[in-house]
C-alpha positions in Angstrom: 148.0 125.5 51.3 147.8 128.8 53.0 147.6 129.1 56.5 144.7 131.1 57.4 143.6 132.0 61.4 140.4 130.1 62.7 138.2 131.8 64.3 135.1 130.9 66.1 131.7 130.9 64.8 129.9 133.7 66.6 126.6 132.8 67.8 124.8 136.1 66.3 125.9 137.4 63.1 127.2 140.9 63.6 125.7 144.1 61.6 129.0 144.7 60.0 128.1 141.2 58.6 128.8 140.9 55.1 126.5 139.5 52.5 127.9 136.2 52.0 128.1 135.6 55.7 124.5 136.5 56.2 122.2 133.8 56.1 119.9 133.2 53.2 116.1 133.6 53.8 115.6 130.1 52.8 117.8 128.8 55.9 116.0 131.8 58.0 112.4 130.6 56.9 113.1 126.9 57.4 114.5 127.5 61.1 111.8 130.0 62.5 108.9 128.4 60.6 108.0 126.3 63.3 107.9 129.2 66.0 106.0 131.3 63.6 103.2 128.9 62.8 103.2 128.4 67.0 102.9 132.2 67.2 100.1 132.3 64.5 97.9 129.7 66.0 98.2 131.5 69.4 96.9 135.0 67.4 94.1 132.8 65.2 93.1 129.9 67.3 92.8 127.9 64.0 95.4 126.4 62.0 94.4 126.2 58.7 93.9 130.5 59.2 97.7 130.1 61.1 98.9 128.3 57.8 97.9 130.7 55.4 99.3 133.7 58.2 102.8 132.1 57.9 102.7 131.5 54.0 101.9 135.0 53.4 103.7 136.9 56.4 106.8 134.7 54.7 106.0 136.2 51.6 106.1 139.4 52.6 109.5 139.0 55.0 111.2 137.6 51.3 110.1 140.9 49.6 111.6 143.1 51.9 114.3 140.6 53.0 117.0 143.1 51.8 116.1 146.0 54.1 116.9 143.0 57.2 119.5 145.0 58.9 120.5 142.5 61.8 120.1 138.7 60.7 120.2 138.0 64.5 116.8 139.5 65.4 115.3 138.0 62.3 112.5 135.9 64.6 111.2 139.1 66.2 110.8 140.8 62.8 109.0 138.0 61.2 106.5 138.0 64.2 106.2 140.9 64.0 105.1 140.6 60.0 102.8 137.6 61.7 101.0 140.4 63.7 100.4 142.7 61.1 99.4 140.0 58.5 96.9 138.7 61.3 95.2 142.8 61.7 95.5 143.3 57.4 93.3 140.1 57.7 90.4 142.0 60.1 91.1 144.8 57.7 89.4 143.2 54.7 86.5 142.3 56.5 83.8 144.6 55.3 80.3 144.0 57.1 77.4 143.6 54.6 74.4 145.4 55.4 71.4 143.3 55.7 68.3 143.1 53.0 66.2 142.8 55.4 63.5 145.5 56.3 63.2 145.9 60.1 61.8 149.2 60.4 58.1 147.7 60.5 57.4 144.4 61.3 55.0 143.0 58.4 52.0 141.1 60.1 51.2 137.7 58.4 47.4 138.2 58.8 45.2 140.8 60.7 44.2 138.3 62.8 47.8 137.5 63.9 48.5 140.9 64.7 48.0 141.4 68.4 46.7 144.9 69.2 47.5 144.9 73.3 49.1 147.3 74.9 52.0 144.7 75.8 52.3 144.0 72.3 52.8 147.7 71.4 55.1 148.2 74.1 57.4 145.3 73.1 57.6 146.6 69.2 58.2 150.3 70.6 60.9 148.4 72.4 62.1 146.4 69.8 62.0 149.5 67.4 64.2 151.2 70.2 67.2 148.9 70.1 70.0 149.5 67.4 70.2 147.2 64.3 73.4 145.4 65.1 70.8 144.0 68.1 67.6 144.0 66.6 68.7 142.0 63.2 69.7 139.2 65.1 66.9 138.9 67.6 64.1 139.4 64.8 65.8 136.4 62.7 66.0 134.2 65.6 62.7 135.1 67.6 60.2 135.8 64.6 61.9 133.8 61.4 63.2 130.8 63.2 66.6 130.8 62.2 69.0 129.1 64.7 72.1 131.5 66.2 74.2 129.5 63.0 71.7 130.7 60.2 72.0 133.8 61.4 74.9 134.3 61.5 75.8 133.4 58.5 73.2 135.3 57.0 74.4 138.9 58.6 77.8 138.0 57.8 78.8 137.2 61.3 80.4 134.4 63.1 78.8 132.2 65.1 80.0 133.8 68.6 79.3 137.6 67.5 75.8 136.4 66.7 75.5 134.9 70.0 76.5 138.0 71.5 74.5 140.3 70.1 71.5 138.0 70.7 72.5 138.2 74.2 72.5 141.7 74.0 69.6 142.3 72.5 67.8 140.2 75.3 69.5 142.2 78.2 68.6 145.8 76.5 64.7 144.3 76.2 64.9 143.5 79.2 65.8 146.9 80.6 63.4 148.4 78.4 60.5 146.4 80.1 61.4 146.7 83.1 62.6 142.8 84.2 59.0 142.1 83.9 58.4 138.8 85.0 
């Protein structure tokens, strides 16, 4: 037997670390997994969206795992990798424009078509507001489609729908003065 010196574990790894004192990615993954999934749900608000965050924010943190200069402030880097995953996720998001002419509202029947001077002043109006208002309002007011159809048909979710609805109300209601 040799006699070798003990020495005591140091609570972080220093960077003059060497490479089989370092801890493997495996070992850092399964401690911090917890705390990032925690962090994800916080960003998302949905777990199933915080899931996939961590799976692929772990993903990345394996590829570059090498370049992982201090083991000891492993946590902050992977959140950080969290974050970024999160915005790359906003990033893909392209809106789709919609099919759906609004430039001229197309009257079912000559008789339906109301020829008052209220009438004109609520098309000029509704002519006036921009499309990410008007789409909304002319689905929900003239088609019938509840604030979920919508939605789903601009490409929007539920709450942005409901916002620009509520927008689109407020700027009609500038336009006309509060009447009534």
């Amino acid at each position: 037997m040799s006699a070798s010196v003990a020495r005591a574990p140091s609570p972080t790894p220093s960077p003059s670390t060497t490479a089989s004192e370092a801890p493997s990615f495996e070992a850092l993954a399964e401690t911090y997994r917890h705390s990032l999934f925690k962090y994800a749900c916080r960003l998302c608000g949905d777990k199933q969206i915080a899931e996939d965050l961590v799976q692929d924010s772990l993903l990345r943190a394996w590829r570059s795992f090498a370049r992982l200069q201090n083991p000891a402030a492993a946590l902050g880097w992977m959140k950080t990798i969290v974050r970024r995953e999160n915005a790359r996720r906003f990033e893909r998001i392209q809106p789709r424009e919609s099919a759906m002419p609004t430039e001229e509202l197309p009257a079912q029947a000559a008789q339906d078509y109301d020829t008052s001077t209220d009438a004109f002043v609520l098309r000029r109006a509704l002519r006036a507001l921009p499309v990410e208002y008007r789409e909304p309002l002319i689905l929900q007011v003239l088609h019938g489609y509840s604030q979920q159809e919508s939605a789903a048909r601009l490409g929007l979710s539920a709450a942005g729908a409901g916002t620009r609805l509520f927008r689109a109300r407020q700027r009609l209601r500038e336009a006309l003065g509060e009447r009534g």
